[in-house]
N, C-alpha and C positions, 0 to 999 in steps of 0.2 A: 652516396647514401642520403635519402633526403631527413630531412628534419623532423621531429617526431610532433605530428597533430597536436596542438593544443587542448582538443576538444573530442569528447567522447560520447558515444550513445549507451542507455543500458536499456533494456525491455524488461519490464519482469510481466508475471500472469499469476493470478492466483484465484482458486474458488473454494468456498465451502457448502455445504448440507445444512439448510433451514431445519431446527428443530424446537420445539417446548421446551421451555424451562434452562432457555439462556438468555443473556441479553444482547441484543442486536448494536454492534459500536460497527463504525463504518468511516475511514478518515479522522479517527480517537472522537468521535462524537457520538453519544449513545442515544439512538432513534427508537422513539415509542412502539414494538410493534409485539403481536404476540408471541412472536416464535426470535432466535437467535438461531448465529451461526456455530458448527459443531468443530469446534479443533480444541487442540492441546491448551493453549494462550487465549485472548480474548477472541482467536481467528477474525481479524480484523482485515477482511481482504484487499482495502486498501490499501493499508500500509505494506501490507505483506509485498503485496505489488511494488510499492515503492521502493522497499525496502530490497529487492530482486532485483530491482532496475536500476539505483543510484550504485550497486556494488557491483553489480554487471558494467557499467560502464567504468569504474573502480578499477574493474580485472579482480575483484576478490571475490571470496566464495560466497554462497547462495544461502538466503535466509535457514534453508533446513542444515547445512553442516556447522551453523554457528548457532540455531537456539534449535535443535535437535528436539523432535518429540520424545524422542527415548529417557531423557535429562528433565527430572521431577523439576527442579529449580526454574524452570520455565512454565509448569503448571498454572493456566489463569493468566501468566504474565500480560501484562497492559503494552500494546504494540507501540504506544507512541513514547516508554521508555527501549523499546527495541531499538524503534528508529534512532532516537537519541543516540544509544551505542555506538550505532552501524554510523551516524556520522562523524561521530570521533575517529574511528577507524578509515572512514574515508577519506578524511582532512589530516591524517596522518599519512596516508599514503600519496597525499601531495594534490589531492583534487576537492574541489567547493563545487557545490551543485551552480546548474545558471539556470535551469526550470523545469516544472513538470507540468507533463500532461496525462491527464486519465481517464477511464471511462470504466465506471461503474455498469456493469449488468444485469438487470435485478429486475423482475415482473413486477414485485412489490418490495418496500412501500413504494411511495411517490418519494422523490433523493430534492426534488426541485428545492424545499425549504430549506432542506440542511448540508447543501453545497456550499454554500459561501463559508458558512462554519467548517467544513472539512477542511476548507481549500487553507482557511486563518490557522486552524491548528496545524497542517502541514507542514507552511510557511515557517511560522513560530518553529519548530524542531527540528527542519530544515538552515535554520539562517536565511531563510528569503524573505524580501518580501510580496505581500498576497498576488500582486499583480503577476507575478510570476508561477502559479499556482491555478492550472486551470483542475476542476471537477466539472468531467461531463456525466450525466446518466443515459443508459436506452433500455428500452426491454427488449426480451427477443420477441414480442408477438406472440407470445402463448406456445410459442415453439419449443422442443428438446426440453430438459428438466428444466433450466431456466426458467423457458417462458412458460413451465408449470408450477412455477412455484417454489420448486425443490429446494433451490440452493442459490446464490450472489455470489458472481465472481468479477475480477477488476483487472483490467488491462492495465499497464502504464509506461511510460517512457520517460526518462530524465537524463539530462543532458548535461554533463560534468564540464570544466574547465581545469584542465592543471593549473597549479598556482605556486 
């Protein structure tokens, strides 16, 4: 029987719906823009991402069976005490993050300014540090709702260590 891997991969994905009269947070960093994304919580599709992929690689369950849209108490909630949670729970099941990588989706705004800010508050809630913490952006070219406009969604990957 061989030995059990040290190290883990998790993927998460997440997108939401551009609308009026929210505020746009993106990697717990709240960007100037007119419109915000539409969910339960602050739909912070970074972290959401993050938050998919540090627990996937975990082996535990996925951001919706643990802050449930069905569940008022999560209402508005601020994602980057989610993440918080979720890495208690991860460091309890015996594994500490070693880095992320992400990439943001998004026609608008422009993410170039407020990447390095994503990537520091990440870090910070993660236990890493930033160099460990990539934020990438791309649009899709005006292509699918995306690249109309509609909505920002985020890839991500994080790579656990048991400990």
């Amino acid at each position: 029987m061989a030995a059990e891997c040290p190290w883990r991969v998790g993927v998460g994905y997440d997108v939401h719906r551009l609308v009026a009269g929210r505020r746009l947070v993106l990697g717990g960093v709240e960007i100037p823009h007119p419109r915000g994304l539409l969910g339960h919580s602050d739909a912070d599709v970074v972290l959401h991402a993050i938050i998919d992929a540090v627990m996937g690689a975990a082996g535990l369950p996925d951001i919706g069976e643990l802050f449930p849209d069905t569940d008022a108490s999560w209402k508005d909630a601020d994602s980057r005490d989610l993440l918080s949670a979720v890495m208690k729970r991860v460091q309890a099941a015996g594994f500490e993050p070693v880095n992320v990588d992400c990439v943001v989706h998004a026609e608008e705004p422009r993410l170039s300014p407020h990447k390095r800010r994503m990537a520091d508050v990440i870090a910070e809630r993660m236990g890493l540090t930033s160099d460990r913490v990539s934020v990438k952006a791309t649009s899709h070219e005006k292509l699918g709702a995306i690249g109309a406009g509609e909505g920002i969604a985020c890839t991500a990957v994080v790579l656990v260590q048991r400990v």
